[in-house]
py3Dmol code that shows the C-alpha trace and the ligand (Angstrom):
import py3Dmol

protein = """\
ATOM      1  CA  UNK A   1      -2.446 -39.044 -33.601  1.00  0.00           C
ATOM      2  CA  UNK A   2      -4.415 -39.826 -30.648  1.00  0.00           C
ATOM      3  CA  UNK A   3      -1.205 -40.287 -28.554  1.00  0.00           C
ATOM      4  CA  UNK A   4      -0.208 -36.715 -29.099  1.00  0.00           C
ATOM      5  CA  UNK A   5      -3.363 -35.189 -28.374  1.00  0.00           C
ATOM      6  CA  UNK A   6      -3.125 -36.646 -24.916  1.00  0.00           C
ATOM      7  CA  UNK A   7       0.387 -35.703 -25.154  1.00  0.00           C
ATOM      8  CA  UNK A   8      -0.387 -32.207 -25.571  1.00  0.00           C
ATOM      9  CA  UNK A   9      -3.196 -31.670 -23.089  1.00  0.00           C
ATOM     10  CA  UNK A  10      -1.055 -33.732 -20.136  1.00  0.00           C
ATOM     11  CA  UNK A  11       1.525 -30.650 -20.986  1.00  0.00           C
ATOM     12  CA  UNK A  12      -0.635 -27.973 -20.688  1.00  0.00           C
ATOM     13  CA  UNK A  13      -2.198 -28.903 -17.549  1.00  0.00           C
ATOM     14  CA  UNK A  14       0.935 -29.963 -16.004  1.00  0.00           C
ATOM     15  CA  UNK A  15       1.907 -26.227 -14.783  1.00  0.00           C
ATOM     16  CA  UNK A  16      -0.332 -24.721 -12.437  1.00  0.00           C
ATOM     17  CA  UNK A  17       0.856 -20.923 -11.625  1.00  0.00           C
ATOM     18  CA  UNK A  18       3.134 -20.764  -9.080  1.00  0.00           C
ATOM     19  CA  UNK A  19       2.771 -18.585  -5.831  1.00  0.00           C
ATOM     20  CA  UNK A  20       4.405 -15.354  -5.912  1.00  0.00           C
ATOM     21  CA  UNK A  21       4.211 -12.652  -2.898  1.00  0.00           C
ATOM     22  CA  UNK A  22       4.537  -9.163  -2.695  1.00  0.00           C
ATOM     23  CA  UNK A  23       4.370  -7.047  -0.220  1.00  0.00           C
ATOM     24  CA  UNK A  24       2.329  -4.227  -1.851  1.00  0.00           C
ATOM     25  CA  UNK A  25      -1.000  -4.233  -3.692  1.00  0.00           C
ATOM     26  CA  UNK A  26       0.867  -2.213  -6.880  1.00  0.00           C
ATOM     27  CA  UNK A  27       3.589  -5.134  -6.916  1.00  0.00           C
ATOM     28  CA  UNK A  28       1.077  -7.551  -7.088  1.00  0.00           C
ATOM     29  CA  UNK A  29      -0.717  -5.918  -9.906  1.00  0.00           C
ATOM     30  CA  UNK A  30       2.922  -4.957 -12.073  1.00  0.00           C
ATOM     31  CA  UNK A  31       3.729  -8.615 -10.186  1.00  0.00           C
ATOM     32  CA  UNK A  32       0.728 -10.193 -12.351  1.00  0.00           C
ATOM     33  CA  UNK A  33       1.414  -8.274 -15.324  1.00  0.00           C
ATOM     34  CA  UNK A  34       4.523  -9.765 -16.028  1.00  0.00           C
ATOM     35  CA  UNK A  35       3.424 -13.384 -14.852  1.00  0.00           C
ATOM     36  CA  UNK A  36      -0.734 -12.896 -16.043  1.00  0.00           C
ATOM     37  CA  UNK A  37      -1.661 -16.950 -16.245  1.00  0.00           C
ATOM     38  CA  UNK A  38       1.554 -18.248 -14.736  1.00  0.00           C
ATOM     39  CA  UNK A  39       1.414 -16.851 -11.845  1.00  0.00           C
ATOM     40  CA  UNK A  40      -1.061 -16.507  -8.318  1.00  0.00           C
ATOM     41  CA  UNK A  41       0.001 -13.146  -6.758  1.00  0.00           C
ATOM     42  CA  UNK A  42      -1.066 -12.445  -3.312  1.00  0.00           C
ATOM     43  CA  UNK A  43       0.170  -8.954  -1.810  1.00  0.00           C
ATOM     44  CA  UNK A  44       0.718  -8.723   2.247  1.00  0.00           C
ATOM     45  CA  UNK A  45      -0.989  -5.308   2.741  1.00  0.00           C
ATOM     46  CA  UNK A  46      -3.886  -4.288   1.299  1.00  0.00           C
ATOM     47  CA  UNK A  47      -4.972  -0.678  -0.476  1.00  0.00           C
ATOM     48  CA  UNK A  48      -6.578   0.374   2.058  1.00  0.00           C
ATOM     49  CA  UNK A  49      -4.058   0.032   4.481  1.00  0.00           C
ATOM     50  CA  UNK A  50      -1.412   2.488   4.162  1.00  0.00           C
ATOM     51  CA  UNK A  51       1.810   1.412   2.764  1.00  0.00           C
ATOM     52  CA  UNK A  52       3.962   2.361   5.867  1.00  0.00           C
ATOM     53  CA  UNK A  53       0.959  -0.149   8.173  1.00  0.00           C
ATOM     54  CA  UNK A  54       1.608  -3.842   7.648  1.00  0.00           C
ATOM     55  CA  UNK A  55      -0.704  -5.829  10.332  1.00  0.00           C
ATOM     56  CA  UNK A  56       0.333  -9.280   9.605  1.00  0.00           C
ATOM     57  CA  UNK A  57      -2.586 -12.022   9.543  1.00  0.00           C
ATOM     58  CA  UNK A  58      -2.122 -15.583  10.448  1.00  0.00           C
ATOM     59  CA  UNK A  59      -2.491 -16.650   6.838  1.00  0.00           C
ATOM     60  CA  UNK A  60       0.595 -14.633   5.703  1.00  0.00           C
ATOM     61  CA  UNK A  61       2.869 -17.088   7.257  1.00  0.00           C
ATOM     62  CA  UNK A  62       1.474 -20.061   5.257  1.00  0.00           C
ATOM     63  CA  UNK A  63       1.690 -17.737   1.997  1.00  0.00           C
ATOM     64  CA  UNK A  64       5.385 -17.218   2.630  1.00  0.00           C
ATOM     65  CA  UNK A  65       6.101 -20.518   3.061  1.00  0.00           C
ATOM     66  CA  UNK A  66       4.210 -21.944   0.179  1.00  0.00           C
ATOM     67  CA  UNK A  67       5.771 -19.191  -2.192  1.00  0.00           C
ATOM     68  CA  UNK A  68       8.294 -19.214  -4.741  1.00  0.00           C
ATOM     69  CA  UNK A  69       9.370 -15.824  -5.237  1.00  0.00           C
ATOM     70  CA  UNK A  70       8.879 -12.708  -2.792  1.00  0.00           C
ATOM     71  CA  UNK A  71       8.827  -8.955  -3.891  1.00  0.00           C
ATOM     72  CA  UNK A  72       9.486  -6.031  -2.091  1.00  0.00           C
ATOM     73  CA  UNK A  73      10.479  -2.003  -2.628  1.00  0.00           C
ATOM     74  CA  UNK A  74      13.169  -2.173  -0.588  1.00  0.00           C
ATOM     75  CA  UNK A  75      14.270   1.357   0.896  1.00  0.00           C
ATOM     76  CA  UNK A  76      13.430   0.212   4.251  1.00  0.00           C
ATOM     77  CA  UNK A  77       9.739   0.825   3.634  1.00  0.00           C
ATOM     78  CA  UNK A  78       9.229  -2.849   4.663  1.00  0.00           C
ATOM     79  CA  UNK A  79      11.324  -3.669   7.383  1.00  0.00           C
ATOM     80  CA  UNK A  80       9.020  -6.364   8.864  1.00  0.00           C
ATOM     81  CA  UNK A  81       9.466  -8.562   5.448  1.00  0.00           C
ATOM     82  CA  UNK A  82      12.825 -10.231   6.693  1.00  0.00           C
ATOM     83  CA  UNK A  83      11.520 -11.507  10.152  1.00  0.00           C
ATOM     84  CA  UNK A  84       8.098 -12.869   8.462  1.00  0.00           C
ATOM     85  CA  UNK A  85      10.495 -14.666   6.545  1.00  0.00           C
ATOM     86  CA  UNK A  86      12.246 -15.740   9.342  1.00  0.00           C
ATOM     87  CA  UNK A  87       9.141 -17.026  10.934  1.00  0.00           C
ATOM     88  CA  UNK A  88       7.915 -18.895   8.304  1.00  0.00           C
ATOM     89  CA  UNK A  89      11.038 -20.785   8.022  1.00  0.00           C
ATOM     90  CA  UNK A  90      11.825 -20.018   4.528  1.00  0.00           C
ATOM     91  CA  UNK A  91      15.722 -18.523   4.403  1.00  0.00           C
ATOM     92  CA  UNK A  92      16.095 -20.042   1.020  1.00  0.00           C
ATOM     93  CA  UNK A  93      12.945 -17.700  -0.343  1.00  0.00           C
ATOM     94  CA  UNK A  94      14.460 -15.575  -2.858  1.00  0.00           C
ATOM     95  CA  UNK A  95      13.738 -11.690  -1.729  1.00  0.00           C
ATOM     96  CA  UNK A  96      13.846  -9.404  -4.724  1.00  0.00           C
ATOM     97  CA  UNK A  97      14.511  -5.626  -4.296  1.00  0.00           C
ATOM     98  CA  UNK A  98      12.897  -3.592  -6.920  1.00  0.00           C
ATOM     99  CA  UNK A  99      14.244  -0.602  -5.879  1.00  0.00           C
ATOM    100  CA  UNK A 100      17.391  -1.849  -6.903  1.00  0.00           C
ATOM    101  CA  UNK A 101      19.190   0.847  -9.280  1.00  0.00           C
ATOM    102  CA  UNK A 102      16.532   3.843  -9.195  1.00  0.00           C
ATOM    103  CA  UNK A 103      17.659   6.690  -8.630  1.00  0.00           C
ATOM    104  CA  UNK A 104      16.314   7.746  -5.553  1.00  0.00           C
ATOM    105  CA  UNK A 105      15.462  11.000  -3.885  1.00  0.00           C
ATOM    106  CA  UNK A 106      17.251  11.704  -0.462  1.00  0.00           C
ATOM    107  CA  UNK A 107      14.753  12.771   2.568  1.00  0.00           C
ATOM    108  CA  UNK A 108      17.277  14.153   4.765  1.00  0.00           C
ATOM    109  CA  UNK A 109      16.960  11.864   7.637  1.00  0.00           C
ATOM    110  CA  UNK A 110      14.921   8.250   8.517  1.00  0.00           C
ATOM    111  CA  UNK A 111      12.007   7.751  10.780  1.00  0.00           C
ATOM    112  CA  UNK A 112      10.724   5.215  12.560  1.00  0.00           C
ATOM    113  CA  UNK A 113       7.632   4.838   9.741  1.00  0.00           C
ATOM    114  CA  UNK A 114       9.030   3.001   6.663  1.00  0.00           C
ATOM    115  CA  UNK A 115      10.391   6.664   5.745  1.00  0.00           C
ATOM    116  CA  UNK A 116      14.650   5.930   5.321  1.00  0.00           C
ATOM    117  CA  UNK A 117      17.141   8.228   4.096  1.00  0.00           C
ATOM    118  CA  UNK A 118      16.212   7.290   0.836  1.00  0.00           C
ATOM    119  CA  UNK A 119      11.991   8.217  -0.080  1.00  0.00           C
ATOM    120  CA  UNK A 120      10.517   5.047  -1.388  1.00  0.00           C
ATOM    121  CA  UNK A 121       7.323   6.029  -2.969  1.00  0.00           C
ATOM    122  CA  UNK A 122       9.508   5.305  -6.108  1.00  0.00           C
ATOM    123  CA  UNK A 123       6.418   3.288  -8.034  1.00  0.00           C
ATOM    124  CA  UNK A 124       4.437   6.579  -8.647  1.00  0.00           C
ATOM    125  CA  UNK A 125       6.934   7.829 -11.325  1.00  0.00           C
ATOM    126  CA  UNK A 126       6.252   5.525 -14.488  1.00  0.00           C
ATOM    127  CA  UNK A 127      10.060   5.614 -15.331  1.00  0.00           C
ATOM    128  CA  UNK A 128      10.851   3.592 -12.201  1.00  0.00           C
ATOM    129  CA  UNK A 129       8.474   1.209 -12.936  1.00  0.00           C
ATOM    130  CA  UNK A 130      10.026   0.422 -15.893  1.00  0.00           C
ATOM    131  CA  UNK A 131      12.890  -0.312 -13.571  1.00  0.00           C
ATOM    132  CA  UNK A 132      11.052  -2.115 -11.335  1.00  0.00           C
ATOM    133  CA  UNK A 133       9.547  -4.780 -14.157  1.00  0.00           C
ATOM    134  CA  UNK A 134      13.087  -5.791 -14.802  1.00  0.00           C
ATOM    135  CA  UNK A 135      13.623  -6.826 -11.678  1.00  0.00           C
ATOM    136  CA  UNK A 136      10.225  -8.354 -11.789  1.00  0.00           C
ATOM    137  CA  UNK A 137      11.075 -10.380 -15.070  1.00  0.00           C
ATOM    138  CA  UNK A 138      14.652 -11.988 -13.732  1.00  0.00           C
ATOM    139  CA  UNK A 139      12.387 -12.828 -10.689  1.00  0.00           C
ATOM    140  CA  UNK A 140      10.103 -14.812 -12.451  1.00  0.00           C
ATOM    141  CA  UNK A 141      12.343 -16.065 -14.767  1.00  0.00           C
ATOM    142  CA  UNK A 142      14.575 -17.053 -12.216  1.00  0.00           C
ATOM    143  CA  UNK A 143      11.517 -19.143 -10.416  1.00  0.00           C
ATOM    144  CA  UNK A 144       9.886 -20.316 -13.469  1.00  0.00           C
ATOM    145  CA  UNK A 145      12.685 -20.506 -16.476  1.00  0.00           C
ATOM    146  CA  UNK A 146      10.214 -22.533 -18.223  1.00  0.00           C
ATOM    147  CA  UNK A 147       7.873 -19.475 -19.048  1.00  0.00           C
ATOM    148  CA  UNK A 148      10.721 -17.213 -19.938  1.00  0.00           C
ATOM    149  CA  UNK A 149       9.102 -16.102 -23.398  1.00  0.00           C
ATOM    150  CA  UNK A 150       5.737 -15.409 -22.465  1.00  0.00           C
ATOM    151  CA  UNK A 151       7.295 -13.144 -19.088  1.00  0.00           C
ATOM    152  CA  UNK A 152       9.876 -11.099 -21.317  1.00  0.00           C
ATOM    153  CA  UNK A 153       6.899 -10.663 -23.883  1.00  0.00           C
ATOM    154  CA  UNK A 154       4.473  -9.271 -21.042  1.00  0.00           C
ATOM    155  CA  UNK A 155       7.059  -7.211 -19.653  1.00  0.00           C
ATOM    156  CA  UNK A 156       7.870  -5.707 -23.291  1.00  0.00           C
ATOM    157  CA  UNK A 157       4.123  -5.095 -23.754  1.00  0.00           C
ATOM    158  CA  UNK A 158       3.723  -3.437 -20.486  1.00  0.00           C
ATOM    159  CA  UNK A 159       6.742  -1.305 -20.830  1.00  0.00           C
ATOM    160  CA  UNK A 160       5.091   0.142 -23.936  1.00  0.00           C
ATOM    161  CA  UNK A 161       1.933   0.740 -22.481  1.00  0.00           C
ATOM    162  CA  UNK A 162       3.651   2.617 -19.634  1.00  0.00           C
ATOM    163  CA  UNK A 163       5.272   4.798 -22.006  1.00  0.00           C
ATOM    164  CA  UNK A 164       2.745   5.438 -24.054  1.00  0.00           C
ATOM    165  CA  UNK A 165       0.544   6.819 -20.545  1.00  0.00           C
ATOM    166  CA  UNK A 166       3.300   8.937 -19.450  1.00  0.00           C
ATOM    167  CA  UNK A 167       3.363  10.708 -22.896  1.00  0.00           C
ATOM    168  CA  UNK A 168      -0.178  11.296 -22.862  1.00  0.00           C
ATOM    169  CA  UNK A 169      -0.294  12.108 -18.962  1.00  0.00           C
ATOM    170  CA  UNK A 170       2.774  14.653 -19.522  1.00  0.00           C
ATOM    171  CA  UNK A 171       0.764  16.426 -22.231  1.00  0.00           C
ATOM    172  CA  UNK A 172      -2.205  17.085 -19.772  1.00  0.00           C
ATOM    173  CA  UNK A 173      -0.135  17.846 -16.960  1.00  0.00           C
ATOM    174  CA  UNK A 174       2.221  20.355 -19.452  1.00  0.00           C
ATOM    175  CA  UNK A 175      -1.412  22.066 -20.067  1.00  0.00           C
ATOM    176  CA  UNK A 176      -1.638  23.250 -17.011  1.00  0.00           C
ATOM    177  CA  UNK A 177      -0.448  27.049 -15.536  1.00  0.00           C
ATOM    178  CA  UNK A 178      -0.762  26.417 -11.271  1.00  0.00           C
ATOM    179  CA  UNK A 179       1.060  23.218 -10.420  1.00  0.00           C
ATOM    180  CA  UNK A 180       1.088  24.282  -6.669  1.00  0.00           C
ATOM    181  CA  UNK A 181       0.064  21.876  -4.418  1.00  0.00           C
ATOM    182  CA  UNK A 182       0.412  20.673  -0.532  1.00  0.00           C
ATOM    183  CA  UNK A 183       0.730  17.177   0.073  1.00  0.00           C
ATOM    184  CA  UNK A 184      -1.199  14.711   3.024  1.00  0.00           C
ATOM    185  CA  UNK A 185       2.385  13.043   3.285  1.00  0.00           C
ATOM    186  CA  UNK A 186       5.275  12.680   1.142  1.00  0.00           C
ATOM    187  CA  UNK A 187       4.710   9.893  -0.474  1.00  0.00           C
ATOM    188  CA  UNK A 188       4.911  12.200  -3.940  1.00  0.00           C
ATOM    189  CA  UNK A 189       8.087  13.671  -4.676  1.00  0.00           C
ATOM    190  CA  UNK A 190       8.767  11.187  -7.768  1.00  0.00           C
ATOM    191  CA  UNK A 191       5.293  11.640  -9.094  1.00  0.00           C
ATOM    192  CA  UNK A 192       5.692  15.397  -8.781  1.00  0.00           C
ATOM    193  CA  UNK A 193       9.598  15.229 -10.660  1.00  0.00           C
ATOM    194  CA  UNK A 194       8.531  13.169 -13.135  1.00  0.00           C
ATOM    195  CA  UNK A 195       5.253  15.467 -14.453  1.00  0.00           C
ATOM    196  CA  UNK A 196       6.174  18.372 -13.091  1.00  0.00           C
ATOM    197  CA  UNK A 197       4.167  19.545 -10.070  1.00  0.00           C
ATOM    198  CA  UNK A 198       5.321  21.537  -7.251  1.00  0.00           C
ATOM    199  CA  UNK A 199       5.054  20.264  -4.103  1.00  0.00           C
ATOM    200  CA  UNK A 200       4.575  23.282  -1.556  1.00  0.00           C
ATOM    201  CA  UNK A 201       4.498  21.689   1.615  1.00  0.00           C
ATOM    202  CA  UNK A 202       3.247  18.557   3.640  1.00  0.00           C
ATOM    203  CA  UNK A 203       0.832  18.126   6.220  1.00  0.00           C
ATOM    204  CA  UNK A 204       2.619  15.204   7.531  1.00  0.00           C
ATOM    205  CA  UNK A 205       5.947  14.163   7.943  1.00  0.00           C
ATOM    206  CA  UNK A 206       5.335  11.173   9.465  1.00  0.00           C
ATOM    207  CA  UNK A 207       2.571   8.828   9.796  1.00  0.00           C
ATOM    208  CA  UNK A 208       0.456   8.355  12.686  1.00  0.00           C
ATOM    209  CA  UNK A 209       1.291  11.423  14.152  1.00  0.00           C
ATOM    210  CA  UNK A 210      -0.756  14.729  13.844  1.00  0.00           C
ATOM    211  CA  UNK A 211       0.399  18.113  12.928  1.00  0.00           C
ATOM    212  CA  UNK A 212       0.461  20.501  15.341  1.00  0.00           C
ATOM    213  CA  UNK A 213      -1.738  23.558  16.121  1.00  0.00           C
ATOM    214  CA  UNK A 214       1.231  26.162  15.231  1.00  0.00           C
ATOM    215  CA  UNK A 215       2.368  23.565  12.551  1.00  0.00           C
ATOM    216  CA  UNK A 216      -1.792  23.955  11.109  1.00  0.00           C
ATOM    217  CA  UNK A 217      -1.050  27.414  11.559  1.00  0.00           C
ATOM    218  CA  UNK A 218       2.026  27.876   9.282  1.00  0.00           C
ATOM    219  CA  UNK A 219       0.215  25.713   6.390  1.00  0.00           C
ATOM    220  CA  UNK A 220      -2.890  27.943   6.372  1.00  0.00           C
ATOM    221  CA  UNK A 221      -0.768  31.084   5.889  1.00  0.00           C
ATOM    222  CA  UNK A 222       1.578  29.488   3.299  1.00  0.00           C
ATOM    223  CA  UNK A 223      -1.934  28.403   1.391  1.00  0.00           C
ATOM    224  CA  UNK A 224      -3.262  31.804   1.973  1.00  0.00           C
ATOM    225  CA  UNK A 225       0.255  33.620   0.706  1.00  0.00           C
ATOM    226  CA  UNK A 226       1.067  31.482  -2.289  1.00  0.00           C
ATOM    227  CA  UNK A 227      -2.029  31.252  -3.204  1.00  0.00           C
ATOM    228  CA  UNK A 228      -2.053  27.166  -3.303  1.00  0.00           C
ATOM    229  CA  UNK A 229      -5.753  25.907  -4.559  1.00  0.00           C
ATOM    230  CA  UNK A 230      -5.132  22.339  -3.613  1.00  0.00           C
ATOM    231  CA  UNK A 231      -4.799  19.995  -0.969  1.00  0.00           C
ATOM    232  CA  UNK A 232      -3.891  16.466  -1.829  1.00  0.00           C
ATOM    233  CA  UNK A 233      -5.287  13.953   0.626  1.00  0.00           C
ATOM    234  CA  UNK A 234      -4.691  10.089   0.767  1.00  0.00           C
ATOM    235  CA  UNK A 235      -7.770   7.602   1.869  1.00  0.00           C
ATOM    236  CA  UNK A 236      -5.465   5.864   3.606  1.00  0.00           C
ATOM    237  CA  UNK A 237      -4.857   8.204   6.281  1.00  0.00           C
ATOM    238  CA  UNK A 238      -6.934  10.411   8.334  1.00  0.00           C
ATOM    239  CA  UNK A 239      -8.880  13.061   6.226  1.00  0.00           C
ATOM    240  CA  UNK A 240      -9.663  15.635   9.302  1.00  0.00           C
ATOM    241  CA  UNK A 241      -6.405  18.060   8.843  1.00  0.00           C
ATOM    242  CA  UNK A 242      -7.202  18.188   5.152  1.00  0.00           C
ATOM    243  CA  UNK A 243     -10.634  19.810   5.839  1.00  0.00           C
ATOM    244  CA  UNK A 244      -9.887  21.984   8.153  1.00  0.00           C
ATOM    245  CA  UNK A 245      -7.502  23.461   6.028  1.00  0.00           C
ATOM    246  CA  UNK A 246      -9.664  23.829   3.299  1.00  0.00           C
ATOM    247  CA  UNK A 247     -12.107  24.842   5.220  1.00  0.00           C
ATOM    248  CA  UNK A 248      -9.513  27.396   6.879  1.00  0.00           C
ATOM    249  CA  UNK A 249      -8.221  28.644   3.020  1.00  0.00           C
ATOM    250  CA  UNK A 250     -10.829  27.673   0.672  1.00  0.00           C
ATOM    251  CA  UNK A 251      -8.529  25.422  -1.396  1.00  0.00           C
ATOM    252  CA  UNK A 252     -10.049  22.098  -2.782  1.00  0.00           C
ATOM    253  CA  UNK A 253      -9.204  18.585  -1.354  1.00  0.00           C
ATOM    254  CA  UNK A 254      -8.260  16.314  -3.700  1.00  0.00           C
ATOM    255  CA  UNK A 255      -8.139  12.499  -2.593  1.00  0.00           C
ATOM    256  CA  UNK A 256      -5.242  10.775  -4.763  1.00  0.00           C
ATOM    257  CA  UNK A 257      -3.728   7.291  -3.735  1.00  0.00           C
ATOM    258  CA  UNK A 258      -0.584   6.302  -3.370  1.00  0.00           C
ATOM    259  CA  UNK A 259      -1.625   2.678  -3.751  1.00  0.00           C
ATOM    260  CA  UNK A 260      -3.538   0.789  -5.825  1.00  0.00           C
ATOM    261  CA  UNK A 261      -7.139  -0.568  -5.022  1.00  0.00           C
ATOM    262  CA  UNK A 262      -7.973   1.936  -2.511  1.00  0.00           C
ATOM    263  CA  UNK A 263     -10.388   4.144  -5.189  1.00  0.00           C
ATOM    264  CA  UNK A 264     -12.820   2.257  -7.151  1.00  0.00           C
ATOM    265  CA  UNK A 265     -11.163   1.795 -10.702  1.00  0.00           C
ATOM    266  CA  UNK A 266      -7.631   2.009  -9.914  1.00  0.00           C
ATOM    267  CA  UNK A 267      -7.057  -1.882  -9.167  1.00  0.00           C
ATOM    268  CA  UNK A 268      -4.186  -1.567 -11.980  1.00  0.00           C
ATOM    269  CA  UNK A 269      -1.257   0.524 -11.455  1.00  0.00           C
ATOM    270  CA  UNK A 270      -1.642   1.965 -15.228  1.00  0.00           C
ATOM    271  CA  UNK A 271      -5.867   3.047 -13.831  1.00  0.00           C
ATOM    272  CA  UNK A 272      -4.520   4.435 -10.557  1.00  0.00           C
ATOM    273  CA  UNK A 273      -1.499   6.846 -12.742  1.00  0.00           C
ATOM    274  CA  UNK A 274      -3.812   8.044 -14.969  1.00  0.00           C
ATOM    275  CA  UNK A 275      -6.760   8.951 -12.469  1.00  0.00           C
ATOM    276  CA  UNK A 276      -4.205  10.496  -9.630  1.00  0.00           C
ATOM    277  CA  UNK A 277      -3.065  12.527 -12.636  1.00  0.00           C
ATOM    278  CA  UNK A 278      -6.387  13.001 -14.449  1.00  0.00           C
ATOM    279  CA  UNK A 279      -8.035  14.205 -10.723  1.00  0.00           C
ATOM    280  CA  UNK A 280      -5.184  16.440  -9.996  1.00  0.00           C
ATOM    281  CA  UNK A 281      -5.183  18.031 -13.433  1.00  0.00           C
ATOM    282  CA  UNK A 282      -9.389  19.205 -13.111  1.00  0.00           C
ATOM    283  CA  UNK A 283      -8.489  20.613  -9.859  1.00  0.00           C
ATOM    284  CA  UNK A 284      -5.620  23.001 -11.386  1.00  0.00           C
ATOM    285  CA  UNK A 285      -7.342  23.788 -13.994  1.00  0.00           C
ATOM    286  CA  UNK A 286     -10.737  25.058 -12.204  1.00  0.00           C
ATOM    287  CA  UNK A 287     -10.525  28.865 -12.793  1.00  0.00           C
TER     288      UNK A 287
END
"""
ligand_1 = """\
1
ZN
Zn 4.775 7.080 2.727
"""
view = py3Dmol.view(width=600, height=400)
view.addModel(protein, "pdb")
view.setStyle({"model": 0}, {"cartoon": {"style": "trace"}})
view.addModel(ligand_1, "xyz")
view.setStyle({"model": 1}, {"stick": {}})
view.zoomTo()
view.show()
């Protein structure tokens, strides 16, 4: 009896997580929903950086090389991964692409800012996700076959819980009679498919640079003519061009994120879905 007591707790203690990286704060978080106590997560940016701005620290080198598994979007919104890879050494790091096998939505032509030909801003459309966590799953399973059961049971658990928020978010969302909005970049055309909003115009096309006076000058009429009551801004990027065009209009800003982490209570992917769409929703629906 006493042998297999010590048996027992020698087993348990025998597996400490192992090191998983992603490269975004909402991998991390679906990352650590699949894994929860089998895994240590650490994601290269942070929330309040915004996903196109990666500003590598010394530290991320030793993360990469002590990791087991690495995730990324793919869609060449994180073309620095494969040279930090590189750097730390570590060709034999498996690199797993969840963007693998969403359908994607075409932008027409790449930039220079983590924006393809492809738009990959795919995470804010819960039906990707689901997408996304099977990719997850194989990744962990593949680094850590001997928790397979408890990872497929966390990713079955989250993939209800998902679906059971997009019913519930698509219900609030169908409530509502002005969908109209203009964007701070577009980092929502999936969000906007998948619940139904319409997506007037951006203020930015690309990040880091700023709009033009005659480009200012076009939104404010278009705001004025269609009669658009919101502005979405993100706190990741500068909030001056919002202003002044609500200033200019009268329309409301509305500060949504892209990312989780950056707004207090929307560490979790399923928090930061349901207050982007929660937010957005009391904006619309102010007479
Ligand atoms: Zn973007």
């Amino acid at each position: 009896m006493f042998c297999l007591t010590v048996l027992f707790v020698t087993n348990t203690q025998a597996a400490p997580p192992i090191a998983v990286v992603a490269t975004l704060p909402v991998l991390k978080d679906l990352a650590e929903a699949v894994g929860k106590e089998h895994v240590r997560v650490s994601s290269l940016i942070s929330g309040l950086e915004s996903e196109h701005t990666y500003t590598p620290k010394p530290s991320d080198l030793i993360t990469i090389q002590k990791a087991k598994v690495l995730f990324q979007i793919g869609l060449d919104l994180e073309l620095w991964v494969r040279p930090l890879i590189q750097n730390a050494d570590r060709p034999d790091l498996p690199l797993i692409t969840t963007s693998r096998e969403v359908k994607v939505i075409e932008t027409g032509a790449a930039d220079d800012h983590g924006h393809g030909a492809a738009n990959p801003h795919i995470w804010l459309d819960p039906q990707n996700v689901k997408v996304m966590i099977g990719h997850i799953l194989k990744g962990l399973i593949a680094a850590d076959p001997d928790h397979r059961q408890d990872y497929e049971k966390n990713a079955s658990d989250y993939i209800r819980a998902l679906e059971n928020l997009e019913k519930e978010l698509k219900t609030k969302v169908g409530r509502l009679k002005d969908k109209k909005i203009i964007t701070h970049h577009p980092a929502w055309p999936y969000f906007a498919q998948r619940f139904g909003f319409d997506i007037r115009s951006n203020i930015l096309m690309q990040i880091g640079s700023a709009p033009s006076a005659k480009k200012l000058g076009v939104l404010i009429r278009q705001i004025k003519e269609e009669g658009i009551r919101v502005i979405v801004s993100e706190p990741q990027l500068n909030q001056k061009i919002p202003s002044i065009l609500a200033e200019e209009t009268g329309a409301t800003v509305v500060p949504l994120s892209p990312l989780t982490g950056a707004i207090s209570g929307t560490d979790h992917y399923l928090d930061l879905m349901r207050y982007n769409i929660e937010t957005l929703a009391a904006a619309l629906e102010k007479p």
